[in-house]
C-alpha positions in Angstrom: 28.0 -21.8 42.3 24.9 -19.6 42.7 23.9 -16.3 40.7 24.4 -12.8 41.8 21.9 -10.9 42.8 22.4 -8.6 39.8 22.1 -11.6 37.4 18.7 -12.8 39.7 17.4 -9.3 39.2 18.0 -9.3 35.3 16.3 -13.0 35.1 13.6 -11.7 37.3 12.8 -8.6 35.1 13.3 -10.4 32.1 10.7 -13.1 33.0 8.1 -10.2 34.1 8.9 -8.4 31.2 8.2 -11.3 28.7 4.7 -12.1 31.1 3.7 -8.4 30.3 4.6 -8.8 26.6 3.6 -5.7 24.6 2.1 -3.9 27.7 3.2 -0.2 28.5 5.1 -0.8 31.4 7.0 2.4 33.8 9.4 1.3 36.2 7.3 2.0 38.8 4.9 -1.2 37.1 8.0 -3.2 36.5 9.6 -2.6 40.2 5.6 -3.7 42.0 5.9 -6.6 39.3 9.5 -8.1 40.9 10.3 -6.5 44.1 12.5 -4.3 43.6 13.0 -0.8 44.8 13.0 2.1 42.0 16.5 3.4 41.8 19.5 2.3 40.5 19.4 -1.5 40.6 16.3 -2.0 38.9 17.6 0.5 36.3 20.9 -1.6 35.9 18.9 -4.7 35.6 16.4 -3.3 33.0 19.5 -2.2 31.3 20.9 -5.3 30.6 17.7 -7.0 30.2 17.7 -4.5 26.8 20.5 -6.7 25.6 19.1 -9.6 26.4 16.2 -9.5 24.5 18.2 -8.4 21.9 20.3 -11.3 21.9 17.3 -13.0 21.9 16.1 -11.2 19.1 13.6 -9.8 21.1 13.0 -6.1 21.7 12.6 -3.7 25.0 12.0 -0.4 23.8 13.5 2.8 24.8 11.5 4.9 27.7 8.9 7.4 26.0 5.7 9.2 27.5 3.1 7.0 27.0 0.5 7.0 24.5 -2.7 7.1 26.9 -4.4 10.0 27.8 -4.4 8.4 30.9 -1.0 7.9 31.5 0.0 11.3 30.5 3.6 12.4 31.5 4.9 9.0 32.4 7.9 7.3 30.8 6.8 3.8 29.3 8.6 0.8 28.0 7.7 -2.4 26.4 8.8 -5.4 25.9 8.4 -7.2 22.4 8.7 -10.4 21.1 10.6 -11.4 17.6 8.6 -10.4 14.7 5.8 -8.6 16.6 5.8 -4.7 16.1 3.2 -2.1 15.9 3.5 1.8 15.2 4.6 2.4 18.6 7.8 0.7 18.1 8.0 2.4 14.9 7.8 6.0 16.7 10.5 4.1 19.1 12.6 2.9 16.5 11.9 6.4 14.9 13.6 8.5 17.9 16.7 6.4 18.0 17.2 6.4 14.4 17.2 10.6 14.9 19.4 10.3 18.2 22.1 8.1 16.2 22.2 10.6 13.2 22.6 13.4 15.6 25.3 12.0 17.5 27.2 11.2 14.5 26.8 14.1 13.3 28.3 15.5 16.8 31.4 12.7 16.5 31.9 14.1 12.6 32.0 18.0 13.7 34.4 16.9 16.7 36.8 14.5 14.4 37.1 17.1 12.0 37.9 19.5 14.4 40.3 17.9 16.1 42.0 16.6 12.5 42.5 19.8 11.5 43.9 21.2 15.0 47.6 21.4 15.3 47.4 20.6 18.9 46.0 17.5 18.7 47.3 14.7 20.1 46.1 12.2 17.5 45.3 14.4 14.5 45.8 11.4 12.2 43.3 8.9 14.1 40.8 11.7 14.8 41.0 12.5 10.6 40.5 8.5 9.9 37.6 8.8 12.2 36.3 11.6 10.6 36.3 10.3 7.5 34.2 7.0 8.5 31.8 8.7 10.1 31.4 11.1 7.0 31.3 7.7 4.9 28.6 6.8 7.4 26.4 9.6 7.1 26.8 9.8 3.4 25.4 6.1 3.1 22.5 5.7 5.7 21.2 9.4 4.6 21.3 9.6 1.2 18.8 11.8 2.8 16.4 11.8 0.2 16.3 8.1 0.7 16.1 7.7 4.4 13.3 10.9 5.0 12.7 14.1 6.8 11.3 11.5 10.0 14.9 10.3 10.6 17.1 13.1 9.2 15.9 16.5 10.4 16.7 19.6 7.9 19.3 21.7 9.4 19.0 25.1 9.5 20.7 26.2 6.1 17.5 23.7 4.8 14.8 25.3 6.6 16.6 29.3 6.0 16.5 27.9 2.1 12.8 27.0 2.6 11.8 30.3 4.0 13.0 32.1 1.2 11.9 29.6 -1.3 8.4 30.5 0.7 8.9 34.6 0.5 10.2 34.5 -3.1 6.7 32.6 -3.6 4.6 35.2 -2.2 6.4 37.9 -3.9 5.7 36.4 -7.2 2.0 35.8 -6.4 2.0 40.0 -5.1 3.5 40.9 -8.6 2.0 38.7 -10.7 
C-alpha cells in the first residue's frame, strides 16, 4: 500500500519546510523548493502541513507581507520549531489572536440575533450558543487584561475618547 500523492506532497513540504527552519518562505520559494506547481495543490498541502507541525508541536505561521524591504509586498510563511519564537511570530500570533476575537464577536451578534428572532428555526440552540460565546469573550478579554494589541476599541471606545480629548482642550481654553 503506497501513499497518495496528496500525502507525498504534505511529506515533501513538510521535510522542505523543516530544512528551511525559520526562513521567510512565499509559495513561490516553497513550490522551486519541492516541485510543485503554485496553485491549489501546493496550497492543500501547505495546509495540512499547518497541522502537522502542530501536532508536532511545531509551528507554520500564517501568510503575512514580509518584513524585508526587499521583499516588499510578498506573502511570507515560516516554519518554526518547538520552543523557538522571535517577535515575528509574536506579530503572527498577534493577528490571529485579533481575527479570533473578531469572529467571535461576529458568531455572538449572529447567535443573539437569531435567539431573539421568532422565525428561527433553532432559537434555543442559537441562544445557548450565544451565551458561550458571550462567556468566551468575557473570559479571554477581560480587556483590560488581554490589551488594546489583541482587542481593538470599538467605536463607542474611540467616540468616548474623542470627547474625553475635546472636553480636555476646552478645559485648557477656559482655564
Amino acid at each position: 500500500m503506497g501513499w497518495t500523492r496528496a500525502e507525498t506532497d504534505v511529506a515533501e513540504v513538510m521535510i522542505w519546510l523543516r530544512g528551511n527552519h525559520g526562513r521567510e518562505v512565499s509559495y513561490a520559494d516553497i513550490a522551486a523548493g519541492v516541485g510543485i506547481k503554485d496553485g491549489a495543490r501546493l496550497r492543500r498541502a501547505v495546509k495540512v502541513a499547518r497541522v502537522v507541525a502542530a501536532n508536532r508541536g511545531d509551528r507554520l505561521e500564517r501568510f503575512l507581507p514580509s518584513q524585508s524591504p526587499a521583499r516588499r509586498r510578498v506573502f511570507v510563511t515560516r516554519y518554526m520549531r518547538q520552543g523557538l519564537g522571535d517577535e515575528f511570530g509574536a506579530r503572527d500570533a498577534m493577528s490571529a489572536a485579533r481575527t479570533a476575537m473578531t469572529a467571535m464577536k461576529d458568531m455572538h451578534r449572529a447567535t443573539t440575533f437569531e435567539a431573539g428572532n421568532d422565525k428561527s428555526i433553532a432559537r434555543q440552540e442559537f441562544g445557548t450558543m450565544a451565551m458561550a460565546v458571550d462567556e468566551c469573550i468575557t473570559k479571554v478579554s477581560g480587556i483590560d487584561k488581554v490589551g488594546p494589541q489583541v482587542v481593538k476599541q470599538e467605536n463607542t471606545g474611540l467616540l468616548a475618547q474623542m470627547i474625553a480629548a475635546l472636553e480636555a482642550r476646552l478645559t485648557e481654553t477656559t482655564g
